[in-house]
C-alpha positions as CSV (number, residue, x, y, z in Angstrom):
1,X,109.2,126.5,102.1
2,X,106.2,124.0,102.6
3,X,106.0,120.5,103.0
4,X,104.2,119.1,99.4
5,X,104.5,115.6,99.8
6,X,105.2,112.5,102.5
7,X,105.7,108.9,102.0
8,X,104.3,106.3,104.1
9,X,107.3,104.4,105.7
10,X,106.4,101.2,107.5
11,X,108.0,99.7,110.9
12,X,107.4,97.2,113.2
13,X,107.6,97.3,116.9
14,X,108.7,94.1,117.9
15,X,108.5,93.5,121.8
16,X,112.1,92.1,122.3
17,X,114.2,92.9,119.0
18,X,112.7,96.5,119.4
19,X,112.0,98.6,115.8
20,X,112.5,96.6,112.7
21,X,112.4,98.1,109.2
22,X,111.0,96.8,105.9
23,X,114.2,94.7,105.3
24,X,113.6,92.9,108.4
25,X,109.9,91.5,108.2
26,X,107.9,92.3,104.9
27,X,109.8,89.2,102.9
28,X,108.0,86.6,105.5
29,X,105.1,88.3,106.4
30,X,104.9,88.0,102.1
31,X,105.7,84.2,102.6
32,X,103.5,83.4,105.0
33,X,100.7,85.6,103.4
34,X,100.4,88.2,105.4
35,X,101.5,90.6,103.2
36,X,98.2,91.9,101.8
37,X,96.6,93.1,105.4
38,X,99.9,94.8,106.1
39,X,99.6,96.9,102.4
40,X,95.8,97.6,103.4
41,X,96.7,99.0,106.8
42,X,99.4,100.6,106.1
43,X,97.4,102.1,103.2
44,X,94.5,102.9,105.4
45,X,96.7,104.6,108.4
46,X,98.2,106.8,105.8
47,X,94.9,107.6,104.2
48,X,93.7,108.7,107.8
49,X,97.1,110.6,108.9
50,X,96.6,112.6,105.6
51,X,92.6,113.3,106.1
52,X,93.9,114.6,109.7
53,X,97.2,116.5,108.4
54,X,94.0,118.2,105.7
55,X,91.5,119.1,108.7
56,X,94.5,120.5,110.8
57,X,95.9,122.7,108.3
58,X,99.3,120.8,108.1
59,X,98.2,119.7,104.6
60,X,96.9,121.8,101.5
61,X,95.0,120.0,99.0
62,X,98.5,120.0,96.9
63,X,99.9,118.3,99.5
64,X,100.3,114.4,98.5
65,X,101.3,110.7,100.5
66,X,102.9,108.1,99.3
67,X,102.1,104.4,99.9
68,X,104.3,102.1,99.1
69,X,102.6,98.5,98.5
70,X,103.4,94.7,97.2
71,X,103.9,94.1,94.1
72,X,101.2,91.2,94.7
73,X,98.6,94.1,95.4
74,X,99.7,95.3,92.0
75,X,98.6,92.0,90.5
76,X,95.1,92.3,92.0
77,X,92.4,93.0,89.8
78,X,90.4,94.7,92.4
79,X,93.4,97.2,93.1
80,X,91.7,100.4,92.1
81,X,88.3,99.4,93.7
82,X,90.3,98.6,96.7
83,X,92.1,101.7,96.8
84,X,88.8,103.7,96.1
85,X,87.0,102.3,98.8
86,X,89.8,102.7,101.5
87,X,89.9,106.4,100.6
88,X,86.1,106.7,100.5
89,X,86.3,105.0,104.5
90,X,88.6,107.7,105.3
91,X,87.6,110.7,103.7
92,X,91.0,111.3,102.1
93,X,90.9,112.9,99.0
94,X,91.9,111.2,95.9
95,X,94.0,114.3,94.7
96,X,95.9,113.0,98.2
């Protein structure tokens, strides 16, 4: 009877076609390179919705968030330094 886990679901508020899903941009904002500031925002903005859900009490420190990201972010090196730094910005805990 608690929430233990969300998942990060981006959309995109377009000014005339109104709210898009995934399916609708993520293939050409991957073609036109794009892709990898959408993954770190969208990782960010979860990061800091989670730290706030913490400090609020809406979140336990079992509670998790799930990012979904490119599978180009996957083929980054740097993906776990990456992902360490944006958490250590936010003050989101790893166990998050």
């Amino acid at each position: 009877r608690q929430v233990t886990g969300v998942e990060a679901l981006v959309r995109w508020q377009h000014p005339e076609r109104g709210l898009l899903g995934p399916g609708e941009f993520l293939e050409v904002a991957e073609e036109v390179g794009l892709i990898a500031q959408i993954d770190e925002w969208v990782l960010k903005e979860a990061c800091l919705q989670a730290r706030e859900w913490l400090r609020v009490g809406t979140f336990t420190a079992h509670t998790s968030v799930s990012v979904n990201l490119s599978a180009r972010a996957f083929a980054q090196e740097t993906l776990v330094k990456h992902v360490e730094a944006i958490l250590r910005d936010t003050g989101c805990p790893a166990s998050s």
